[in-house]
C-alpha positions as CSV (number, residue, x, y, z in Angstrom):
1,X,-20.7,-19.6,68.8
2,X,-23.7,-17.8,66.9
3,X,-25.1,-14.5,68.3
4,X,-28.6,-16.2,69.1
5,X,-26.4,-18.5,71.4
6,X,-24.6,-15.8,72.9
7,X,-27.6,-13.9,73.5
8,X,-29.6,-16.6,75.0
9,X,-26.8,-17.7,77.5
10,X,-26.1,-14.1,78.6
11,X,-23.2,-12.6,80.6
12,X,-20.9,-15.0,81.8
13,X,-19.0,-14.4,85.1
14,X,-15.7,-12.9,84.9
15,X,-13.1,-15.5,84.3
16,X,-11.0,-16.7,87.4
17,X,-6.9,-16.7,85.6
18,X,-4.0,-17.9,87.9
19,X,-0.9,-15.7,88.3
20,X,1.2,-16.5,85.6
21,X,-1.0,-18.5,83.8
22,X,-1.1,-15.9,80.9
23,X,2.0,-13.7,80.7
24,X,1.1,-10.0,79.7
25,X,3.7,-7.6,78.2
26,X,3.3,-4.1,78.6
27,X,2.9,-4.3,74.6
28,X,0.0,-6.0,74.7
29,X,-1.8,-3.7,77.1
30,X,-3.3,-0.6,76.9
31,X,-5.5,1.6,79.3
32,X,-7.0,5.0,79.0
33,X,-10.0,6.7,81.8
34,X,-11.9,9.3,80.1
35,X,-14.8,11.4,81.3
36,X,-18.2,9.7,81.1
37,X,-19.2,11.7,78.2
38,X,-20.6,10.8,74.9
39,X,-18.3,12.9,73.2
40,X,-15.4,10.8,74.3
41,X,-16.7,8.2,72.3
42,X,-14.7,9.0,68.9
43,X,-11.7,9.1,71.4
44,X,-12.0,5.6,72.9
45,X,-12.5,4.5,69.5
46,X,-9.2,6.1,68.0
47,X,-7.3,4.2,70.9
48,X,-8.8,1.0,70.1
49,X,-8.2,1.2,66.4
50,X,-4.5,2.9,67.2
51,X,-3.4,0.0,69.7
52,X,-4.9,-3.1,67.9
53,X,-3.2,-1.6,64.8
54,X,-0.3,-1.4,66.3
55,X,0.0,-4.7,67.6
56,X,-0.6,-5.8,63.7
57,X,-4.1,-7.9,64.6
58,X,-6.4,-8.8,61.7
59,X,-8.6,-5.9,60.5
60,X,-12.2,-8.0,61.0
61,X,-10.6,-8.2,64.8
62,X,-9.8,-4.5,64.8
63,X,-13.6,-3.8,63.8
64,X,-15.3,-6.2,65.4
65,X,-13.3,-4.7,68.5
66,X,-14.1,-1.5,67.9
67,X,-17.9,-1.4,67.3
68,X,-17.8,-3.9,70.7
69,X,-15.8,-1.3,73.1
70,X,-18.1,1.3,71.5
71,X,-20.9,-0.4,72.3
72,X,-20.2,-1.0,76.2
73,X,-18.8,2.9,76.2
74,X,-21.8,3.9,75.2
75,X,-24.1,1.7,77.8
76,X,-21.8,2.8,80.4
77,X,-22.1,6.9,79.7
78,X,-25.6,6.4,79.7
79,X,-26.5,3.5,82.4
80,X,-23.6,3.8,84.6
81,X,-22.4,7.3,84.9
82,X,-25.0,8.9,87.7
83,X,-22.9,12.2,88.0
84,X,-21.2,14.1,85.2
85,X,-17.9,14.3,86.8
86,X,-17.6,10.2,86.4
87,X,-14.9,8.5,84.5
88,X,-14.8,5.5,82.4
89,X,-11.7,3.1,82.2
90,X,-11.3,1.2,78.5
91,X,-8.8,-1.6,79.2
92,X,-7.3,-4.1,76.5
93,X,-5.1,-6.7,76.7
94,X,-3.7,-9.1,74.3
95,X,-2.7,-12.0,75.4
96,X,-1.6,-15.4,72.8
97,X,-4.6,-15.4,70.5
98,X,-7.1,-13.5,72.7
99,X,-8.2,-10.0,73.0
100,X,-10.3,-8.9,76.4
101,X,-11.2,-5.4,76.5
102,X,-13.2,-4.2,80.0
103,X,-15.0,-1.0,80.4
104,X,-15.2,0.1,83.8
105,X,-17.6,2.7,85.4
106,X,-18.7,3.6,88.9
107,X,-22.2,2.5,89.1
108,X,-23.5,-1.3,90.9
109,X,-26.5,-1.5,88.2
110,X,-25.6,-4.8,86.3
111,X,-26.2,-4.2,82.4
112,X,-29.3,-6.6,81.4
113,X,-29.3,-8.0,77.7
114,X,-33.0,-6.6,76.8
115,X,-35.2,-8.4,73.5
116,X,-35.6,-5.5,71.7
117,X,-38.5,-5.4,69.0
118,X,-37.6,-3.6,65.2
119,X,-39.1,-0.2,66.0
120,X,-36.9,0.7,69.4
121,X,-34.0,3.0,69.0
122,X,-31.9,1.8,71.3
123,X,-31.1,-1.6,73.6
124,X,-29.6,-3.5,71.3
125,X,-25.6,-3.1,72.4
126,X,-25.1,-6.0,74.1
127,X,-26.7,-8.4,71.6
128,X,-24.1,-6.3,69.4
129,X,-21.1,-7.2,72.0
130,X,-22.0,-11.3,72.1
131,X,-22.5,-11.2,68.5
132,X,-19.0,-10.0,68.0
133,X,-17.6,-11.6,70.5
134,X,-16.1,-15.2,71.5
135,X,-17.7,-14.5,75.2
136,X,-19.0,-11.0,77.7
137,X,-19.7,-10.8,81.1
138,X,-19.6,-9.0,83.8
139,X,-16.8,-9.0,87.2
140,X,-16.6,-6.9,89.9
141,X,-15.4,-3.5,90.4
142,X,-11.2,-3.6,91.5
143,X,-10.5,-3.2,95.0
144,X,-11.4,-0.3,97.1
145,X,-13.6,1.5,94.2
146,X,-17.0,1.6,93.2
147,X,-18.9,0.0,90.2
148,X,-18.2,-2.7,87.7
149,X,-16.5,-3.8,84.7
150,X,-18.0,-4.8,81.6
151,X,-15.7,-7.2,79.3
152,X,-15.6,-9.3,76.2
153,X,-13.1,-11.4,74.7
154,X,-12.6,-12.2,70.7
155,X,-10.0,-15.1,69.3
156,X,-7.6,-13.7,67.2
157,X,-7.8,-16.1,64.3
158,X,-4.6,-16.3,61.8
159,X,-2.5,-14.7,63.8
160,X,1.7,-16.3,64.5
């Protein structure tokens, strides 16, 4: 899929999996909940590049995954995050040839791909996140808490 594609299509809606449909090993999942602060950032990063590293996945998947997690870290600090005693919860999970990571934060405002022109600084991370990614959307909050999560997923090409 190109990243005009992706772009043009926007979010999708959080994909609906049935129990047992994709196994998930405590290997292949990782989870930390940080405080919704930019200088977290370089800490959400160093788990991402630690746990994908870990799990021996293709360094163009490691970046890609990286620079996308960033990316929705980032939007949620800054659009999600009302109060300064919020937390952010960076979620991975590998499972067979596919990577989902989901940023969660505590505020209902749904993020909105904006068409950026070349001088604005900023509103360009989620054209970033669909042109790294196989697919991004956006689900619900989990039960009994407040917000919503962000996700994309990238296909782990050349892996066993």
């Amino acid at each position: 899929m190109t990243a005009s594609r992706a772009h043009r299509r926007g979010p999708s809606p959080s994909p609906q999996h049935v129990a047992g449909v994709l196994p998930m090993t405590r290997h292949g999942l990782a989870r930390t909940t940080v405080p919704a602060h930019p200088s977290r950032a370089a800490d959400v990063r160093g788990m991402v590049a630690e746990h994908l590293t870990r799990l021996r996945l293709p360094s163009e998947c490691l970046d890609a995954a990286v620079l996308a997690t960033d990316e929705l870290f980032a939007n949620a600090v800054r659009h999600g995050s009302p109060d300064p005693r919020d937390t952010i919860t960076v979620t991975l999970e590998h499972i067979g040839h596919e990577l989902r990571v989901t940023v969660a934060d505590r505020s209902s405002a749904l993020p909105r791909p904006r068409d950026t022109g070349g001088a604005e600084e900023s509103g360009r991370g989620l054209a970033i996140v669909a042109a790294l990614s196989e697919d991004w959307g956006i689900a619900p909050p989990d039960p009994g808490t407040m917000g919503k999560k962000v996700w994309f997923t990238l296909a782990l090409r050349g892996m066993p």
